[in-house]
C-alpha positions as CSV (number, residue, x, y, z in Angstrom):
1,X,-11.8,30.0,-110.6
2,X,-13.5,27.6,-113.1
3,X,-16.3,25.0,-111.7
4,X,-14.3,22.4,-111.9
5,X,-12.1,23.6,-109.6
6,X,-14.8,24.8,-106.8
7,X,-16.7,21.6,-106.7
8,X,-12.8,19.8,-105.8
9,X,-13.2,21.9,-102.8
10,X,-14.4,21.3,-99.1
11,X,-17.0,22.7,-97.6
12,X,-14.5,24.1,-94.7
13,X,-12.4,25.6,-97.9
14,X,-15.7,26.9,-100.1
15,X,-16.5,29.1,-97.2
16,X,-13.0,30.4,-96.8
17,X,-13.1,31.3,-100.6
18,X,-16.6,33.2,-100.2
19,X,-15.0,35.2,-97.7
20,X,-12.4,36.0,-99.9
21,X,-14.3,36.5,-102.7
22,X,-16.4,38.9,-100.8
23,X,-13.9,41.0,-99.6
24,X,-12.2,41.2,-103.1
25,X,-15.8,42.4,-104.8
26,X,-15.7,45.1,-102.1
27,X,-12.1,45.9,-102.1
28,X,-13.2,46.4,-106.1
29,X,-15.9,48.4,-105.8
30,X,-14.3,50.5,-103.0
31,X,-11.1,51.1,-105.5
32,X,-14.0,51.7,-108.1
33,X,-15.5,54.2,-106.7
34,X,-12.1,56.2,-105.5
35,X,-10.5,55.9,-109.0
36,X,-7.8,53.8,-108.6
37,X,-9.5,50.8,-110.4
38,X,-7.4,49.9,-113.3
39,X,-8.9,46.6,-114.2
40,X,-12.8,47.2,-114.5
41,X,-13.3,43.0,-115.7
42,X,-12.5,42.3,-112.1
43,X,-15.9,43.2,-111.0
44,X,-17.8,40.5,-113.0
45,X,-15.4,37.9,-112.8
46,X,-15.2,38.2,-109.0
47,X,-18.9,38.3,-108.9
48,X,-19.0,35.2,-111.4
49,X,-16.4,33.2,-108.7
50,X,-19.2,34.2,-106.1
51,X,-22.2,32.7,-107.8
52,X,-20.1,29.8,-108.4
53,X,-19.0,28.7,-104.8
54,X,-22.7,29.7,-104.1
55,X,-24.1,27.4,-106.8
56,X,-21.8,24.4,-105.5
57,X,-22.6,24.8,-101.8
58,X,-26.4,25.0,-102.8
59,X,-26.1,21.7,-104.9
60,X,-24.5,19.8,-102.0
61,X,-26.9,21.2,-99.2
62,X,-29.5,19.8,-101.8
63,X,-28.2,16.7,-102.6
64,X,-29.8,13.5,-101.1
65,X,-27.3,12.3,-98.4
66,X,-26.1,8.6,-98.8
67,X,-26.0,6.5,-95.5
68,X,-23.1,4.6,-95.3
């Protein structure tokens, strides 16, 4: 999932992909661990979606609200 992307999401919807993002890092390393891992790149790259949605819900909690 590329930046773009995350920062077209909601808030409601950049939680629900943390979640899954989580649970697919440890699904990973669990499968990792047992052998069955095929695809090692998944690590990173799930852990590079993470720090996305985490970077993108830290610049909004930042951001200076405008009143409307």
């Amino acid at each position: 999932m590329e930046i773009g992307e995350v920062r077209k999401l909601t808030d409601r919807e950049l939680d629900d992909r943390l979640k899954e993002a989580k649970m697919e890092l440890w699904q990973a390393r669990f499968a990792l661990s047992t052998r069955q891992l095929k695809d090692y790149s998944q690590i990173p790259a799930t852990r590079r979606t993470i720090a996305r949605i985490l970077t993108v819900q830290r610049e909004r909690s930042t951001a200076p609200r405008v009143a409307e």
